[in-house]
C-alpha positions as CSV (number, residue, x, y, z in Angstrom):
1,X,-19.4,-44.1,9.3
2,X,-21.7,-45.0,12.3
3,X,-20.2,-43.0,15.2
4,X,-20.1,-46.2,17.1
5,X,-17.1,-47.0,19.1
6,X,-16.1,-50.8,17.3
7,X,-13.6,-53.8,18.8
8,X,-12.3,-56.4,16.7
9,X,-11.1,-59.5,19.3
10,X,-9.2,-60.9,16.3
11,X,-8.0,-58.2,13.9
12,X,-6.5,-60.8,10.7
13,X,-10.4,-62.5,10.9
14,X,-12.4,-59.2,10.9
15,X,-14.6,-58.8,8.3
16,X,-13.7,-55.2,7.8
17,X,-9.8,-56.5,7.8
18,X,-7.6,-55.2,4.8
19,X,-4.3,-57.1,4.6
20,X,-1.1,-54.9,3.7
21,X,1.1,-57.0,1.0
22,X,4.9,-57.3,2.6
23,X,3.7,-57.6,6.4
24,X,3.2,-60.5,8.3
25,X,0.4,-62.5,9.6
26,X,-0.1,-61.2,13.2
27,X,-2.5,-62.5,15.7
28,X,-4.0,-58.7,16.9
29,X,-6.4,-57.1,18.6
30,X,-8.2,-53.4,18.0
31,X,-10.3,-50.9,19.8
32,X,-11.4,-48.0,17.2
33,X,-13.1,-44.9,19.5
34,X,-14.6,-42.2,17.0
35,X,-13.8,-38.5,18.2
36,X,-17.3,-37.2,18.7
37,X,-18.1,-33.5,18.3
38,X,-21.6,-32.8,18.5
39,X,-23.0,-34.8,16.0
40,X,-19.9,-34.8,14.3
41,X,-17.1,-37.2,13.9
42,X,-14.1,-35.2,13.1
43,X,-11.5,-38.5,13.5
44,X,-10.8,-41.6,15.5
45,X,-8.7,-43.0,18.3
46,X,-7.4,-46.4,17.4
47,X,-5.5,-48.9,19.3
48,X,-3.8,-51.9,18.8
49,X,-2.1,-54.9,20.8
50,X,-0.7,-57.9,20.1
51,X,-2.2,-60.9,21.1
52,X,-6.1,-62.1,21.0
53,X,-8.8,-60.3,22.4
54,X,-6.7,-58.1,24.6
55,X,-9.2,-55.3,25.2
56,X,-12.4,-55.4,27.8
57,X,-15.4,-53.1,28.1
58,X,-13.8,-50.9,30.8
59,X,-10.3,-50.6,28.4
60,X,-13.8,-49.0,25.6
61,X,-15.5,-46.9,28.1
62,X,-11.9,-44.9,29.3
63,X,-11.0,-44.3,26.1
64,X,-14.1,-42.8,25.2
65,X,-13.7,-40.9,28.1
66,X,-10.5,-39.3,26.6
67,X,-11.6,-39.4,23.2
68,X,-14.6,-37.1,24.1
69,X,-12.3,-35.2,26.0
70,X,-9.7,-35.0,23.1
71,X,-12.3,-34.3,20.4
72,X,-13.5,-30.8,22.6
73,X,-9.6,-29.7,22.6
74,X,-9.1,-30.7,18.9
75,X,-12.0,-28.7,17.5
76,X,-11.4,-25.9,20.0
77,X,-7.6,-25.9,18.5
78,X,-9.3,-26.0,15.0
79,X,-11.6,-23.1,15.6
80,X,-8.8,-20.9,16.5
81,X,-6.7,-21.9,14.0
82,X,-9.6,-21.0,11.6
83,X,-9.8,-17.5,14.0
84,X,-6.2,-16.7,13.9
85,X,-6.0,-17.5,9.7
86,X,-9.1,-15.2,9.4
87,X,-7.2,-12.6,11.3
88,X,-4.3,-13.0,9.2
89,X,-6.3,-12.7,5.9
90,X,-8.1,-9.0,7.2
91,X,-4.9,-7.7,8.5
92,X,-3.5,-8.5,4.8
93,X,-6.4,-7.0,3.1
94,X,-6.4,-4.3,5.6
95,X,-2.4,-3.9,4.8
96,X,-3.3,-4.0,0.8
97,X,-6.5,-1.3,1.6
98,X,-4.3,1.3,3.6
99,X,-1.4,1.2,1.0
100,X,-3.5,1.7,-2.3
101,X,-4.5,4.7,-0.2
102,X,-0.9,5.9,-0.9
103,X,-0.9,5.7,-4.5
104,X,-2.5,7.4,-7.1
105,X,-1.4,5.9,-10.8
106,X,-2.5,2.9,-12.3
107,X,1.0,0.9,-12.3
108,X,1.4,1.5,-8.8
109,X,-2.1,0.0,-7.5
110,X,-1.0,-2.9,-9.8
111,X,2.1,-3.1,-8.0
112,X,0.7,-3.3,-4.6
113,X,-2.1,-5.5,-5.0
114,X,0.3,-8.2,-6.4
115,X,2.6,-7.9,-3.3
116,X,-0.4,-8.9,-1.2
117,X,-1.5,-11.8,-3.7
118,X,1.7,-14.2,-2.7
119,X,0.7,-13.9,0.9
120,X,-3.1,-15.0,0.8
121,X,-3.1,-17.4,-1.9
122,X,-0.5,-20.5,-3.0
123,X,0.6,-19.4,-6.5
124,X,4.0,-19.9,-8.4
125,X,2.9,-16.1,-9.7
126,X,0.1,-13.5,-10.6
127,X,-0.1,-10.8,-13.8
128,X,-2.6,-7.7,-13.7
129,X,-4.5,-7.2,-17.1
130,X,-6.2,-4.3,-18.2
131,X,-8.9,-3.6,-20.9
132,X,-7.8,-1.2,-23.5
133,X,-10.8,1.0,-24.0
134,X,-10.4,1.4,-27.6
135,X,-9.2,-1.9,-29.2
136,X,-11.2,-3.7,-26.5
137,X,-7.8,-5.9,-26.3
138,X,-6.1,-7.1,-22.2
139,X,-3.1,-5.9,-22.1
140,X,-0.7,-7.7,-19.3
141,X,0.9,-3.7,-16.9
142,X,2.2,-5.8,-14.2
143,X,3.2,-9.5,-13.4
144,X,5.4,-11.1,-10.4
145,X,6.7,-14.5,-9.7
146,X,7.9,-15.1,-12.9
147,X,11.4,-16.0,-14.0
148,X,13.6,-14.2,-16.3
149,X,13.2,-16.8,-18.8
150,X,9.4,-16.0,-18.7
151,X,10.1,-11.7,-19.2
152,X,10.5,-11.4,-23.0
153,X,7.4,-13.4,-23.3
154,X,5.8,-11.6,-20.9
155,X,6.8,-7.9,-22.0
156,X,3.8,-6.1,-24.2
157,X,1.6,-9.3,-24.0
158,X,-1.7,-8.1,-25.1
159,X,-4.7,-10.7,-25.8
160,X,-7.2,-9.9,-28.5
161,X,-10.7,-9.4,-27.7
162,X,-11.7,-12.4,-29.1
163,X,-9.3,-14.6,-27.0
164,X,-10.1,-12.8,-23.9
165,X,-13.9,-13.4,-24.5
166,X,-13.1,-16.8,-25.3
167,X,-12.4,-17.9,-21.3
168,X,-13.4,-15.0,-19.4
169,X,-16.5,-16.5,-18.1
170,X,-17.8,-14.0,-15.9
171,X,-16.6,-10.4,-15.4
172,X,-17.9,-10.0,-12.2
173,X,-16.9,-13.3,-10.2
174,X,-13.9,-14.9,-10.0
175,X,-13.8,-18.7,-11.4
176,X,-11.1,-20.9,-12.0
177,X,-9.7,-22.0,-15.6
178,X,-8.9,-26.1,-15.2
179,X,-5.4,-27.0,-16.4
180,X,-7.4,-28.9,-19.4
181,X,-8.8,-25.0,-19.9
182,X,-5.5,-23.3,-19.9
183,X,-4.0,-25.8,-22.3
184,X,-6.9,-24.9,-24.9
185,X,-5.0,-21.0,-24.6
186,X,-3.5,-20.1,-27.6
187,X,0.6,-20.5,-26.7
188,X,1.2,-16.9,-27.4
189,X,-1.0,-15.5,-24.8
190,X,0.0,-18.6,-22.2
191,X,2.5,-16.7,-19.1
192,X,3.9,-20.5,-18.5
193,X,4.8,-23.8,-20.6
194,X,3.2,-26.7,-18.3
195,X,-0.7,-26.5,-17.7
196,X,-1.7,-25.6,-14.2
197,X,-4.7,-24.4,-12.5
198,X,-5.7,-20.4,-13.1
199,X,-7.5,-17.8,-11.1
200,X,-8.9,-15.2,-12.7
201,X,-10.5,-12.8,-10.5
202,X,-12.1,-9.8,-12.2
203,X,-11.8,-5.9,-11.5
204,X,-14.9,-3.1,-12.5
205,X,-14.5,0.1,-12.3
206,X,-16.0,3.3,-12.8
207,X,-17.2,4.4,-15.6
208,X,-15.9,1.6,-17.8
209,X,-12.8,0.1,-16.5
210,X,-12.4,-3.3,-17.2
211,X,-9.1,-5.6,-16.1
212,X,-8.3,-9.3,-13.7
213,X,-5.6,-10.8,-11.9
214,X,-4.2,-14.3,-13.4
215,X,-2.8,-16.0,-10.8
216,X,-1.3,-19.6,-11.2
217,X,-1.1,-22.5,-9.6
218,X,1.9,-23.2,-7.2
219,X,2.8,-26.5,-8.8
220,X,0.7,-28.6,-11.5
221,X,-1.1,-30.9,-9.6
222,X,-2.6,-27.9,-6.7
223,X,-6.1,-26.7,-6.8
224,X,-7.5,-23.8,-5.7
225,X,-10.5,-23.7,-2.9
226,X,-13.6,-22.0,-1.8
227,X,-11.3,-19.8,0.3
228,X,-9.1,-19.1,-2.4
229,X,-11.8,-17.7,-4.4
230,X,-13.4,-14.9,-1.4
231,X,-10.3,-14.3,-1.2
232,X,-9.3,-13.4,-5.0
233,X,-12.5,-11.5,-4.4
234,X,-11.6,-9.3,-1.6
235,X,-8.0,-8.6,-3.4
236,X,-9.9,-7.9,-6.5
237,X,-12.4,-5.3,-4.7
238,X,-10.1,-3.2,-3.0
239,X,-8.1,-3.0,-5.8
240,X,-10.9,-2.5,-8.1
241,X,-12.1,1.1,-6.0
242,X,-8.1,1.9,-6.0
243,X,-8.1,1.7,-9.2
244,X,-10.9,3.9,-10.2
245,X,-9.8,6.7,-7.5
246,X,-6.6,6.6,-9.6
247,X,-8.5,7.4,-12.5
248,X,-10.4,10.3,-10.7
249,X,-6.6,11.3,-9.6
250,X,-5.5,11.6,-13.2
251,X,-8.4,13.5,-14.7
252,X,-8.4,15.9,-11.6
253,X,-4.8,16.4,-12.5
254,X,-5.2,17.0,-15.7
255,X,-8.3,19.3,-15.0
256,X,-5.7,21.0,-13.0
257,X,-2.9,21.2,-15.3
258,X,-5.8,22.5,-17.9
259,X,-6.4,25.1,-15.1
260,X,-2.5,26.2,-14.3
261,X,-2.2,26.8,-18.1
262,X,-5.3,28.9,-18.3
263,X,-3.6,30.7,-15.6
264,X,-0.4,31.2,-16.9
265,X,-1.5,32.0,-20.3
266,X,-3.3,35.0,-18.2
267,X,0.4,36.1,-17.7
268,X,1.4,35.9,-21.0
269,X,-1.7,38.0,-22.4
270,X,0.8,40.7,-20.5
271,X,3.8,39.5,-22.2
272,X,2.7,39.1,-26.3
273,X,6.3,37.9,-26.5
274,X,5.9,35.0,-24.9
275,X,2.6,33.6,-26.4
276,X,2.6,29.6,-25.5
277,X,6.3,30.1,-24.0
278,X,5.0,28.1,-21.0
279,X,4.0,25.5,-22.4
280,X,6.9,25.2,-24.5
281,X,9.2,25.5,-21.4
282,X,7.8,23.1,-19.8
283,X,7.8,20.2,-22.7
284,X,11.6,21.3,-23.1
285,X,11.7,20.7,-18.9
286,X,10.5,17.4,-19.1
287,X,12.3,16.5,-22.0
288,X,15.7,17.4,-20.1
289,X,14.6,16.3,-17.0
290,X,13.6,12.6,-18.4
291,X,16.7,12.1,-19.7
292,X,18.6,13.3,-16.4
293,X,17.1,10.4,-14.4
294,X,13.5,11.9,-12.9
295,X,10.8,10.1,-13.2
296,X,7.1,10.0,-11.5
297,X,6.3,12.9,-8.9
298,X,9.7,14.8,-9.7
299,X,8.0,15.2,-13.3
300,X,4.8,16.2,-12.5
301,X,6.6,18.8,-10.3
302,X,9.2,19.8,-12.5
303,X,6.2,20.4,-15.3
304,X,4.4,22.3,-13.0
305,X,7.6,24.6,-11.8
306,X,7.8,25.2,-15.6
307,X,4.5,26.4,-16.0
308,X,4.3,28.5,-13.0
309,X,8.1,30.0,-12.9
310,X,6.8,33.2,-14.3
311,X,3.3,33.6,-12.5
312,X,4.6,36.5,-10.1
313,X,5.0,38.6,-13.7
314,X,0.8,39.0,-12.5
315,X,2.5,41.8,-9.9
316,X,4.4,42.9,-12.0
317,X,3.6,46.2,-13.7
318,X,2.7,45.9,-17.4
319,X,4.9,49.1,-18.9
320,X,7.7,47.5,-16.9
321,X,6.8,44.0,-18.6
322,X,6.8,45.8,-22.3
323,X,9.4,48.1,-22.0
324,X,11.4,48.0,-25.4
325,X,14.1,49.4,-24.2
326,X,16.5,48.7,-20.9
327,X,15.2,49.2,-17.3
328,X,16.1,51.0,-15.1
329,X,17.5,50.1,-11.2
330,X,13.7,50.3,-9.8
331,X,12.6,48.5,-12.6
332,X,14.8,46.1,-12.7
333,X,14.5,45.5,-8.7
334,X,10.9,45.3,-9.8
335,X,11.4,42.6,-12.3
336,X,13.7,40.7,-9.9
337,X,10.6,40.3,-7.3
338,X,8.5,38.4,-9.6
339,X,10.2,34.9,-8.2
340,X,9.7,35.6,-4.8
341,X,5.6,37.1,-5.4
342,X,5.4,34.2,-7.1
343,X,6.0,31.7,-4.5
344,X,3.8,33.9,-2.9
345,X,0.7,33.4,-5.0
346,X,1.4,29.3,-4.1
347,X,1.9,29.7,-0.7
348,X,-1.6,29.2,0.0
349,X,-2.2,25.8,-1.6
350,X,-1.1,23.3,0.3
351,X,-0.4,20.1,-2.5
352,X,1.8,23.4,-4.6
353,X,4.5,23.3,-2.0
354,X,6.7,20.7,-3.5
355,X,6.7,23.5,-6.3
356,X,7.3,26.7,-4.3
357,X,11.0,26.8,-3.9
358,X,11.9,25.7,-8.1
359,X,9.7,29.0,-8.8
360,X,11.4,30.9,-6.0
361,X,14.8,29.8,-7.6
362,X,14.2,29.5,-11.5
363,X,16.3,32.7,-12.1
364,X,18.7,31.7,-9.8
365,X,22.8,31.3,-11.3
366,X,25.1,28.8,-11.0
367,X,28.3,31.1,-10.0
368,X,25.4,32.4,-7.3
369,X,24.6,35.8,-9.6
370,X,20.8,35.6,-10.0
371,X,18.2,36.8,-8.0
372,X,16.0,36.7,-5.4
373,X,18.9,35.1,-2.8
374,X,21.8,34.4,-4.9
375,X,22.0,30.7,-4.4
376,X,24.5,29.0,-6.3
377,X,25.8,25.6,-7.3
378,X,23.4,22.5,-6.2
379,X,21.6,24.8,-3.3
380,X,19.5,25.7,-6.7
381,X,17.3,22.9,-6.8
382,X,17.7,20.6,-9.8
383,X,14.6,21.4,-11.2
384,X,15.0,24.9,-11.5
385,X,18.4,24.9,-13.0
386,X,16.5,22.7,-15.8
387,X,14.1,25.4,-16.0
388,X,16.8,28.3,-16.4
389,X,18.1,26.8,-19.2
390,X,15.0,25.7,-21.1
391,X,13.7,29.5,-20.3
392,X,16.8,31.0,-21.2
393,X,17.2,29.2,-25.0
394,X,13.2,29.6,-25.7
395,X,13.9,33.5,-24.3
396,X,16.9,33.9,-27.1
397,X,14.8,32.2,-29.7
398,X,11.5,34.1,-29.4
399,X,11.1,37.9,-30.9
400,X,11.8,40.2,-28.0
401,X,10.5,43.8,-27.9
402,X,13.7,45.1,-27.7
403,X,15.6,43.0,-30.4
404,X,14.5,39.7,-33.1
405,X,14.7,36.2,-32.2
406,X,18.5,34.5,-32.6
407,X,18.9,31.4,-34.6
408,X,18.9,28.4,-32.7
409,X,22.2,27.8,-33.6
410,X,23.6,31.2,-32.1
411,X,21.5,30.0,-28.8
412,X,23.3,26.8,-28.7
413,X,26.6,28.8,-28.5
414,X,25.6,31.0,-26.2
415,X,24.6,28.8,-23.8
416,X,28.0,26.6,-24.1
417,X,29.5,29.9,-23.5
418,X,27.9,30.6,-20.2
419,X,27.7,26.8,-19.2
420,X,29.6,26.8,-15.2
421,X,28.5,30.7,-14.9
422,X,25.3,31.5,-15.6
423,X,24.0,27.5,-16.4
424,X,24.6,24.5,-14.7
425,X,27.3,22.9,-16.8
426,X,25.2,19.4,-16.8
427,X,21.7,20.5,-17.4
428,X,23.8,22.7,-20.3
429,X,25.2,19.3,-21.9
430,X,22.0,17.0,-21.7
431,X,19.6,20.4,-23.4
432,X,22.2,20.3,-26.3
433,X,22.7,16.3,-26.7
434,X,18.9,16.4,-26.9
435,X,18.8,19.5,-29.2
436,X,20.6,18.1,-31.3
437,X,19.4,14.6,-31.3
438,X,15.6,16.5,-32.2
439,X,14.5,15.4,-29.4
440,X,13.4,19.4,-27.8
441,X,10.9,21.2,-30.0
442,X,10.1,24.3,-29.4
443,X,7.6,25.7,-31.6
């Protein structure tokens, strides 16, 4: 409290004495050095020796000596503790940063910022919450650190507006919700049974975007700090910008999407015949591939192989296209090029090239009899063996200028038929399980 060095001859008498109940009455002496740093005391040097008024002036002045000595070395090891935890924190942030740069959809920013959360910040676990624009309602997209017991509860938690307005005090700060706070939650909306400290830290983005991490408490009785809270911030913030470039991402995609159809409806203007057959072909695509195990990018590829599998018809000559009757060998070569001109047309972009080789080999067989390279088996890649088959059955199904649609049912035979020859005997199964479950509509 003063910064004074103090000695007590006769410890037991002192007047600053405090007995400890259980120990024995021992005749003592103590010499109490503070650790001076600046004007600072950052702690004290005490010792102690048996026996009455055991310490002298010189005893004071050499362990001032050292505690001056020791103070220097302890603040110098503080400061670089300080420096080396700061370093930590920005190489975590700068970690969380340069992998939201890798994703582009909403559950996978979620999914990254909480794997950073556990590493800055003491917490038994952390949920992402996201406005829903229209019923103005947070509904829980991610969570981690919880326990099985905690998932059924946790699955489809939404919390009405009213709620959420309730005790989210600021939408721009983060703040922390007191365990007395939490406890005044309704129980449904709660993520765990005991009351423990809560940080919310809120997310704004662009134009509207509204969400906030929850993150809990390690254990009942720990409180969140100052440094806690910048923290929170920072994750919040990164995440935030990462979450509205995702946003961008999706409406540029569907801009694009928008676009490829616009483009390949420009084909089909050649082809009356086929009026919306892409689109169709590609909903039957995704339908098939979904329930074959793809999911994410391998969709959004496969979709776009369906609506481009036919874009090299654009080189193809429009008599040829509308013949009513059966080509001939040069136009039938002619025909058999469109694959091929229409990996050409994609060449050129570079984010199409994932999609390049399923147009190349959507007309491609399974015994290795299609064209352009007669590929055959699994060298046809996946997604354009589920193209085949959705373009073959919408094909048989639609009015052709040369004959009138079949009934669905005579297209279900026919592919079973040619399933291990023309089809892929899998991709054949799943299309009529889901054709017959309802689950594909065509029209």
């Amino acid at each position: 409290m003063t910064g004074e060095s103090y000695y007590t001859p006769d410890a037991e008498h002192d007047p600053y004495a405090m007995d400890i109940p259980g120990t024995p009455s021992l005749e003592e002496s103590i010499l109490a050095v503070p650790l001076r740093y600046g004007d600072r005391v950052i702690g004290v040097v005490v010792l102690s020796k048996l026996g009455i008024d055991q310490f002298d002036e010189e005893d004071m002045r050499l362990l001032e000596a050292l505690a001056s000595n020791a103070a220097v070395a302890f603040e110098n090891a503080r400061l670089l503790q300080v420096e080396h935890e700061a370093a930590e924190v920005s190489a975590a942030l700068l970690q969380l940063s340069q992998a939201l740069t890798r994703v582009h959809e909403t559950g996978a920013v979620l999914d990254e910022a909480l794997k950073a959360v556990p590493a800055l910040l003491a917490c038994s676990g952390a949920s992402a919450w996201i406005r829903e624009p229209e019923s103005g309602e947070f509904r829980l997209i991610r969570h981690s650190g919880y326990g099985p017991e905690f998932q059924s509860r946790l699955r489809g938690m939404a919390v009405p507006p009213e709620i959420a307005e309730r005790f989210l005090r600021s939408v721009e700060e983060p703040f922390v919700m007191s365990p007395g706070e939490v406890a005044q939650v309704p129980p449904e909306y709660r993520v765990m049974e005991d009351f423990r400290e809560a940080l919310i830290a809120p997310m704004r983005w662009e134009p509207e975007g509204l969400g906030a991490f929850v993150i809990v408490g390690s254990d009942p009785g720990s409180s969140f700090t100052s440094r806690d809270l910048g923290l929170s911030r920072g994750i919040a913030d990164i995440t935030s910008l990462a979450l509205g470039n995702a946003q961008r991402f999706v409406e540029l995609e569907l801009a694009y999407v928008s676009t490829v159809e616009a483009l390949a409806n420009a084909v089909e203007a050649k082809d009356e015949y086929t009026s919306d057959h892409c689109r169709a072909l590609a909903e039957m695509s995704l339908a098939v591939g979904t329930e074959m195990g793809l999911e994410g990018e391998r969709l959004k590829i496969l979709e776009l192989g369906a609506l481009f599998h036919d874009i090299g018809k654009i080189g193809v000559a429009s008599d040829v296209i509308r013949k009513p009757g059966p080509l001939t060998a040069a136009e039938r070569r002619e025909m058999n090029r469109h694959p091929e001109v229409g990996a050409q047309i994609l060449a050129p972009v570079p984010f199409l090239q994932p999609v390049r080789p399923i147009v190349e080999a959507s007309h491609e067989r399974w015994d290795g009899g299609g064209y352009p390279h007669g590929l055959a088996g699994e060298e046809i890649p996946l997604e354009s063996r589920i193209v085949f088959v959705c373009d073959a059955f919408h094909a048989m199904t639609t009015d052709r200028p040369y004959r009138a649609a079949l009934p669905e049912k005579e297209a279900i035979r026919r592919l079973k038929l040619s399933s291990g020859t023309q089809f892929d005997p899998s991709v054949v199964e799943v299309f009529v399980r889901l054709h017959g479950q309802g689950d594909i509509h065509f029209h």
